[in-house]
Short mmCIF file of the C-alpha atoms (twelve columns), coordinates in Angstrom:
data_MODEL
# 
_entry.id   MODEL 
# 
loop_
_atom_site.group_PDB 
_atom_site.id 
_atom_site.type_symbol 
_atom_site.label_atom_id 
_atom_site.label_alt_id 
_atom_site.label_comp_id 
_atom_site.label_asym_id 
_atom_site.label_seq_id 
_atom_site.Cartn_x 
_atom_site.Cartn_y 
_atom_site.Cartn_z 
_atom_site.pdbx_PDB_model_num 
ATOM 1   C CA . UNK A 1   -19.467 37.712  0.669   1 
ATOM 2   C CA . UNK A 2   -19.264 35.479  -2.461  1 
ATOM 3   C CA . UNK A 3   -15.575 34.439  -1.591  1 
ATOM 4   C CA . UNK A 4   -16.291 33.378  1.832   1 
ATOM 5   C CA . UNK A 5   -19.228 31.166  0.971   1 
ATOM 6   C CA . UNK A 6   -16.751 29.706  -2.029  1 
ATOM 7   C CA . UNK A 7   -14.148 29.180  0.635   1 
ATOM 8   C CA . UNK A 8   -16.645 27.401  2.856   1 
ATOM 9   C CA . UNK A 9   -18.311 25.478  0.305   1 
ATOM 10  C CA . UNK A 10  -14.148 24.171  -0.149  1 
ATOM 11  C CA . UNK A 11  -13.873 23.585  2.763   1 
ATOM 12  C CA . UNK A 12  -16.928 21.537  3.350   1 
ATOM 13  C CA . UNK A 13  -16.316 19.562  -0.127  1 
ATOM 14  C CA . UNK A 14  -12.201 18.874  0.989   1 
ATOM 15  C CA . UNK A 15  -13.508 17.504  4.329   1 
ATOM 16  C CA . UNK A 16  -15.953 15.045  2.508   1 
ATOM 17  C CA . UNK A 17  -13.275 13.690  0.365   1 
ATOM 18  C CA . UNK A 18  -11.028 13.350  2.975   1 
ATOM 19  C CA . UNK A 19  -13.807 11.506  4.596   1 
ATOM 20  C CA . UNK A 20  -14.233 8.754   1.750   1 
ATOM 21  C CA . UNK A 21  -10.640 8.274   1.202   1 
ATOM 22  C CA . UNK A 22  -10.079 7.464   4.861   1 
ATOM 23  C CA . UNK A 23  -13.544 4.982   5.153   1 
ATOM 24  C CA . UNK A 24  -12.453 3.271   1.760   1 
ATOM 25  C CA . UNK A 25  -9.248  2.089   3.006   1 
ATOM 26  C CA . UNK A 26  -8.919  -1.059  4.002   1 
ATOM 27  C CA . UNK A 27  -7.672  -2.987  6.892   1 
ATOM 28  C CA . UNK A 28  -4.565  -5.905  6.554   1 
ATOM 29  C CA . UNK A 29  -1.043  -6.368  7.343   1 
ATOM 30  C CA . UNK A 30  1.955   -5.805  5.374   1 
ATOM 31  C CA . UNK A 31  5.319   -7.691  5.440   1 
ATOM 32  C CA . UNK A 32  8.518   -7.241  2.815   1 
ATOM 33  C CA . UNK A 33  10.721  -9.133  0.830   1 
ATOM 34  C CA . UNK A 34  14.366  -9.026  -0.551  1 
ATOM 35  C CA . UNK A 35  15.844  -8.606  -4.215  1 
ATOM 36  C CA . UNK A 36  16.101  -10.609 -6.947  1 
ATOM 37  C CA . UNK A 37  12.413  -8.888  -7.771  1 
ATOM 38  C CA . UNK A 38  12.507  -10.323 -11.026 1 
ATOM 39  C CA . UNK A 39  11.382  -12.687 -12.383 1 
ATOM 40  C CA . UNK A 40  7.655   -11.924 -11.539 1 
ATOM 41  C CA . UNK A 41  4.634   -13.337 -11.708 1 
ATOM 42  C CA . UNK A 42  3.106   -10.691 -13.547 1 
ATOM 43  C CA . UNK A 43  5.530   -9.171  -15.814 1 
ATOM 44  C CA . UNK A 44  8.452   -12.127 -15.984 1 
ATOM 45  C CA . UNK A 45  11.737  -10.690 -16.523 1 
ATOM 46  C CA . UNK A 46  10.709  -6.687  -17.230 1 
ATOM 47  C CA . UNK A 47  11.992  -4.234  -14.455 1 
ATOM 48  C CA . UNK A 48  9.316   -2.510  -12.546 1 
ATOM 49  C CA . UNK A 49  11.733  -0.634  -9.920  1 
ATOM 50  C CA . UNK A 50  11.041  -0.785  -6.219  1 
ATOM 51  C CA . UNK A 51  8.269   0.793   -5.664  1 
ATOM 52  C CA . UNK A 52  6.427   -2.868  -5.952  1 
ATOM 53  C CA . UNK A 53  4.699   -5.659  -4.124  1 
ATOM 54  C CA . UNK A 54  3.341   -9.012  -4.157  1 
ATOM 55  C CA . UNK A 55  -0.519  -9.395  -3.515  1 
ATOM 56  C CA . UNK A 56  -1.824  -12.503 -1.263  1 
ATOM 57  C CA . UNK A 57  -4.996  -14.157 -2.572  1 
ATOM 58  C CA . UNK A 58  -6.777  -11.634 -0.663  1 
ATOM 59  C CA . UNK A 59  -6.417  -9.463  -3.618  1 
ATOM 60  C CA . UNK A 60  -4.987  -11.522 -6.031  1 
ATOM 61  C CA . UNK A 61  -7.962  -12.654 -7.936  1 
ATOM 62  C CA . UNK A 62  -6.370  -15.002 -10.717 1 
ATOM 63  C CA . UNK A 63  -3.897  -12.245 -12.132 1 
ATOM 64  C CA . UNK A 64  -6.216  -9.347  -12.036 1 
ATOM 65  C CA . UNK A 65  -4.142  -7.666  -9.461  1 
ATOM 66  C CA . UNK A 66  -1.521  -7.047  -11.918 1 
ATOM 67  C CA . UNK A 67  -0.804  -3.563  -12.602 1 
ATOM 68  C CA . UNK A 68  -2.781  -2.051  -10.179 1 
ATOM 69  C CA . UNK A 69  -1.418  0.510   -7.592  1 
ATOM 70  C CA . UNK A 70  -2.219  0.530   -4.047  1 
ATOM 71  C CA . UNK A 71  -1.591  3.597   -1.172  1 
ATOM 72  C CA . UNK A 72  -0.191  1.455   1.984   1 
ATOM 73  C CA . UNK A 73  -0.194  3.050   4.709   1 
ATOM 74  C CA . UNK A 74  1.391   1.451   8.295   1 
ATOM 75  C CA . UNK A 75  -0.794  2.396   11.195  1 
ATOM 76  C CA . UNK A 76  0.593   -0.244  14.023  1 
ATOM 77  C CA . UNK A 77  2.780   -2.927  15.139  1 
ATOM 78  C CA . UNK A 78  1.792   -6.658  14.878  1 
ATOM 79  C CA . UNK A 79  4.002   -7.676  17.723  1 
ATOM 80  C CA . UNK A 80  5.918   -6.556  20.612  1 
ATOM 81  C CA . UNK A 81  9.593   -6.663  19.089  1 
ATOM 82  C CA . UNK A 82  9.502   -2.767  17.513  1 
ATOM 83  C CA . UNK A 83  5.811   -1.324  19.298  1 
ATOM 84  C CA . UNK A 84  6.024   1.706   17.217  1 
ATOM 85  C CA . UNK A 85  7.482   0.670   13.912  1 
ATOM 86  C CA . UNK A 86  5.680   3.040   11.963  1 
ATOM 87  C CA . UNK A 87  7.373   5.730   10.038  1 
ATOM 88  C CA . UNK A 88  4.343   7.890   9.400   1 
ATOM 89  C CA . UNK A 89  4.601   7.800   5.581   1 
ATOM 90  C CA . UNK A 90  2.443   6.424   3.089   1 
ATOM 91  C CA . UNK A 91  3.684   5.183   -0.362  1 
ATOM 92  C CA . UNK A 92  2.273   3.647   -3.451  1 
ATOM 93  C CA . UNK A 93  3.497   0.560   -5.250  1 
ATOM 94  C CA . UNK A 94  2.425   -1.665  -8.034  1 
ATOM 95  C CA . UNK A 95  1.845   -5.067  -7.716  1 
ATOM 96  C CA . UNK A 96  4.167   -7.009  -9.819  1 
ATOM 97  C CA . UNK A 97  4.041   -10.705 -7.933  1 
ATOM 98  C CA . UNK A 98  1.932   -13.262 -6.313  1 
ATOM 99  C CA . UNK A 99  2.401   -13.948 -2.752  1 
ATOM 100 C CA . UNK A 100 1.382   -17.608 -2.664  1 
ATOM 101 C CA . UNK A 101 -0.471  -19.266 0.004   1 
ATOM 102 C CA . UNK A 102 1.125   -19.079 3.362   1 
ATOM 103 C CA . UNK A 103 1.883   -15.255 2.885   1 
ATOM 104 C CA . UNK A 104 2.067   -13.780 6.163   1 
ATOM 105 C CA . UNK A 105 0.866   -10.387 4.609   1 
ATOM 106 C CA . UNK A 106 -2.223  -9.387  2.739   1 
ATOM 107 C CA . UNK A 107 0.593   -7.209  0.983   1 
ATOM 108 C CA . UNK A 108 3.872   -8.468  0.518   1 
ATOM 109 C CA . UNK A 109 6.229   -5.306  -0.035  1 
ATOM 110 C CA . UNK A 110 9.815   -4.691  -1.738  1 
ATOM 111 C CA . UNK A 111 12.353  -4.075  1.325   1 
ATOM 112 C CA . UNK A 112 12.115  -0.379  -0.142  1 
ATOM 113 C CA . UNK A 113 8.545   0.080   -0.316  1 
ATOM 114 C CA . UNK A 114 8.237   -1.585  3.232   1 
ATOM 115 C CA . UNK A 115 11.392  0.705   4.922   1 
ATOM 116 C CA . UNK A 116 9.592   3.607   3.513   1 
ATOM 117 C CA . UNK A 117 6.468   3.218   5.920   1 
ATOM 118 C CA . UNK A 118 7.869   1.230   8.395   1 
ATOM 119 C CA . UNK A 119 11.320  -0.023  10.693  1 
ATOM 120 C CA . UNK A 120 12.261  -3.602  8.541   1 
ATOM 121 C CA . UNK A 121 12.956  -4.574  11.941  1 
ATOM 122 C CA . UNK A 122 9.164   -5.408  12.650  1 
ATOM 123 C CA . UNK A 123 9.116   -7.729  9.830   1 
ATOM 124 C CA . UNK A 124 5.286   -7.374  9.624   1 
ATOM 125 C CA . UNK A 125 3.017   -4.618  10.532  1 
ATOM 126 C CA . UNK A 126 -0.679  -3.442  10.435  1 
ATOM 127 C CA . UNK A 127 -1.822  -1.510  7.485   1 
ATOM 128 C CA . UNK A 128 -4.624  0.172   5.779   1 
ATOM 129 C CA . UNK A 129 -4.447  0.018   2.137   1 
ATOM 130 C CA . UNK A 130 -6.656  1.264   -1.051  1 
ATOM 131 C CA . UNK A 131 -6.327  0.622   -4.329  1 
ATOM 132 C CA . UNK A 132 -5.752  4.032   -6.735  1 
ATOM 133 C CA . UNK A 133 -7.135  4.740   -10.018 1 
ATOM 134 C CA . UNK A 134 -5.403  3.615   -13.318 1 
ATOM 135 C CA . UNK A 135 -4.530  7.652   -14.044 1 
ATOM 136 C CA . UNK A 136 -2.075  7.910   -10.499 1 
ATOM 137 C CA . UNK A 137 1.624   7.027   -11.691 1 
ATOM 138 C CA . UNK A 138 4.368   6.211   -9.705  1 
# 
């Protein structure tokens, strides 16, 4: 009897933390861009792999964005050249780079990062996004 109010009370707590994960992320859109990635405007000429992106002032907040990891996630097309370019996938990347004024993404993603979760083809897609604590590692 113990064990199947234990495996209730997991299920119940799993739900709930599904729950806050999905109402925490937040809505924007997502395009890529192409190597050289370094320089950058957060770590100059120091190699952060591909797994990376460039934040628009959205969340760039004078620097502050540097280092921090974000889940991007592609959940729809922003035009009718590819309607379904999502590949279902989520990944995480670090932001590395400043995507100055004029970005046409709140998230600017590596050409990796970006064919991970999406056809390059779209050029820019519809995301929700969250940032992750400092302990997740890529």
């Amino acid at each position: 009897m113990a064990m199947v109010k234990m495996s209730g009370v997991l299920m119940v707590v799993s739900l709930v933390v599904g729950l806050v994960s999905v109402v925490s992320a937040i809505s924007g859109t997502a395009t890529y861009y192409t190597p050289p990635y370094v320089p950058s405007s957060c770590y100059g000429y120091q190699n952060n792999g591909v797994m990376i992106a460039a934040a628009s002032d959205a969340i760039w907040n004078n620097r502050a964005a540097c280092g921090r990891r974000y889940r991007v996630t592609c959940v729809g097309a922003t035009n009718q050249g590819v309607p379904q370019p999502c590949r279902g996938n989520g990944v995480i990347v670090k932001i590395v780079d400043y995507c100055p004024p004029g970005c046409a993404g709140t998230i600017d993603l590596s050409q990796e990062a970006f064919a991970m979760i999406a056809d390059p083809n779209a050029g820019k897609i519809r995301i929700e996004y969250n940032q992750l604590s400092l302990s997740i590692s890529c």
